[in-house]
Each structure stands twice: as C-alpha cells, then as structure tokens.
C-alpha positions in Angstrom: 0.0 0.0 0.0 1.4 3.1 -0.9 0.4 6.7 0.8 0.8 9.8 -1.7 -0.7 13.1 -2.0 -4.0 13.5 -3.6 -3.9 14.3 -7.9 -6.5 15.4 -10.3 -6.9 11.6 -12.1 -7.8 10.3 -8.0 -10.8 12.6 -8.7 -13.4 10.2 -9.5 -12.5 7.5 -7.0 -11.8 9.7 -4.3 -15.6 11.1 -4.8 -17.2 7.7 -4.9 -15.6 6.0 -2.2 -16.7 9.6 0.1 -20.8 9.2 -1.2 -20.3 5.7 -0.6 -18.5 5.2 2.7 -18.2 9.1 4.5 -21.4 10.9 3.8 -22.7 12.1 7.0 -26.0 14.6 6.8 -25.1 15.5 2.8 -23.1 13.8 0.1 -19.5 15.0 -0.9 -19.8 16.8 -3.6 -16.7 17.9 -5.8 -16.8 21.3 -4.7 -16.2 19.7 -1.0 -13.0 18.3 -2.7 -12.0 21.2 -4.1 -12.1 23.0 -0.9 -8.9 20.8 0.2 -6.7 22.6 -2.4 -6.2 25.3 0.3 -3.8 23.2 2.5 -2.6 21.0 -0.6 -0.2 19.0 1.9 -3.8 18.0 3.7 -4.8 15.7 0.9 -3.7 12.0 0.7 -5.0 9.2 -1.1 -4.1 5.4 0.1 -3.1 3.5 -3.1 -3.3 -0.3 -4.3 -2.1 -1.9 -7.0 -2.7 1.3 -8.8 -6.0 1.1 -7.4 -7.2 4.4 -4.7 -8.3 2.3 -1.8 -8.9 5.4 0.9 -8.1 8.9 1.3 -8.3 11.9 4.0 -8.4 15.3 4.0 -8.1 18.5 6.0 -7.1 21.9 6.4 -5.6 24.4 8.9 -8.3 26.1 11.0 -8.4 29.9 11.4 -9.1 30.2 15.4 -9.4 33.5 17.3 -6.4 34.6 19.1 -8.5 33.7 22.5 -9.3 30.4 21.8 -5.7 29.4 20.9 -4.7 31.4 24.0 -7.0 29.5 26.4 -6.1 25.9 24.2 -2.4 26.9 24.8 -1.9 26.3 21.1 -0.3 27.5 18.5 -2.3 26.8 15.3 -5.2 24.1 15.1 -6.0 21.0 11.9 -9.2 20.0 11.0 -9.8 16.4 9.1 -12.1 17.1 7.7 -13.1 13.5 5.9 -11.5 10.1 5.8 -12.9 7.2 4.3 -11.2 3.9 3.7 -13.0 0.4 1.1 -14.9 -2.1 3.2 -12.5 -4.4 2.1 -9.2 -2.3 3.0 -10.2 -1.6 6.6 -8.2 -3.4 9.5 -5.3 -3.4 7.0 -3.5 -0.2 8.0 -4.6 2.0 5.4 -7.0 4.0 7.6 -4.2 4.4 10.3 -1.3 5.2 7.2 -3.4 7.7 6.3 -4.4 9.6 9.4 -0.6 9.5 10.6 0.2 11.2 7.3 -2.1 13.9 7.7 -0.9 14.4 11.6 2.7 14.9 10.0 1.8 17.5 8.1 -0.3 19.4 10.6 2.6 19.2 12.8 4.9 20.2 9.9 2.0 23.2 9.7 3.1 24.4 13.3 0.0 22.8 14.3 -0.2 21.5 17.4 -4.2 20.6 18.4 -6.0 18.3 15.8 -9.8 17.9 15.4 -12.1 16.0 13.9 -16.5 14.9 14.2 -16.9 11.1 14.1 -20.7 10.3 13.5 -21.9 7.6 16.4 -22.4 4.9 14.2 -18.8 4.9 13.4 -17.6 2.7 15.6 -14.5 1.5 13.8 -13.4 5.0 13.2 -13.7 6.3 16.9 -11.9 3.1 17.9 -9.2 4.1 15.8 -8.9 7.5 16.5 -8.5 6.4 20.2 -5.7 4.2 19.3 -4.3 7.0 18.3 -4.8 9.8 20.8 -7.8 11.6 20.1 -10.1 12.3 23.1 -13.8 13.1 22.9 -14.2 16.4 23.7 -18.0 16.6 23.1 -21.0 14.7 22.3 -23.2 16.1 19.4 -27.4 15.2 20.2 -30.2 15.3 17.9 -34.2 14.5 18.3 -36.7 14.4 16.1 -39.7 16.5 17.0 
C-alpha cells in the first residue's frame, strides 16, 4: 500500500468512495473536494495496486487569538473527511493515512487536531482512540 498526495486523475475515485463510505447529513460533492486545495499537503489518497483504496483530508483552521490562547496552542488542523474500502479496513490503510495527515499538521506548526466522528462509526472512533484523540463533546439530535 502506498500513501501519496492527492492528484486530479484520484478525482473520481476519491468522490465515490466519500458518497459511498463518509457521507454524513449530505453527500460530498466535488466542490467539498476542491475545498482541500487550500492546505494541498492536507490531501492523501491510500493507493493499491494502482487502485485508490482510501483517502483523507483536512485543512488548517483559522481560530481566534482567544481560543488558541486559552487551548495553549499555536495553530489548530481540521480532518475534515477520511474514508477507507470495506474491504481495505483493518489493513493499516486508515491508520497510514491519518498518521500522514498528523505529520503535516505538525509540519504546519499545528499542534491541536480535530475532527467529528458520526456515532455509528464505531471503527473509526476506535481508531482515533488508538491513536490519541479524546472526545471532547458529544453532538445530540431529536426528532420532533
């Protein structure tokens, strides 16, 4: 498996592995995507055989001056979506990626990293445990 940055040809898979496997209240559309050409480093696509198999996302986050102040930090990431093949997950590829993407932050000067998991990703929280992210809040909904 092979990590690399994100290219125009991924396009197309990239889009219909997110409708697919990481649509949360809307599909991703390929505006969404183009978005992440404003922190190009933030884009990474996990790669089989030739094949895209998984990719993530994300971008530096403009905070107020207070908030990094009162988080002690000095500049803040946002993933902003990952989403990995049924068939690829367990393998690595999720983990590869997500490591990637915390490199760059922290090549970024960014030193606090966030993220929204919905609940019914149970996989995905377990794995963002693994690898240090604390729950900070819990999102509620009802229907009326």
């Amino acid at each position: 498996m092979e990590i690399r940055m994100f290219r125009e040809e991924d396009l197309d898979s990239v889009l219909e592995i997110a409708v697919k496997y990481a649509t949360f209240d809307s599909a991703t559309r390929e505006s969404d995507v183009r978005k992440a050409a404003h922190f190009p480093r933030g884009f990474w696509v996990a790669e089989v055989h030739g094949k895209v198999v998984g990719f993530i996302w994300g971008h530096l986050k403009d905070m107020p001056a207070e908030v990094l102040e009162r988080w002690n930090a000095a500049g803040v990431g946002y993933v902003d979506l990952m989403a990995v093949l049924p068939a690829y997950r367990r393998r690595g590829a999720g983990e590869a990626l997500l490591l990637k993407l915390l490199e760059e932050f922290k090549r970024a000067h960014t030193d606090v990293v966030l993220l929204d998991c919905p609940a019914e990703a149970r996989d995905a929280a377990r794995l963002y445990a693994k690898l240090g992210f604390d729950v900070r809040f819990q999102g509620m909904s009802r229907r009326l």
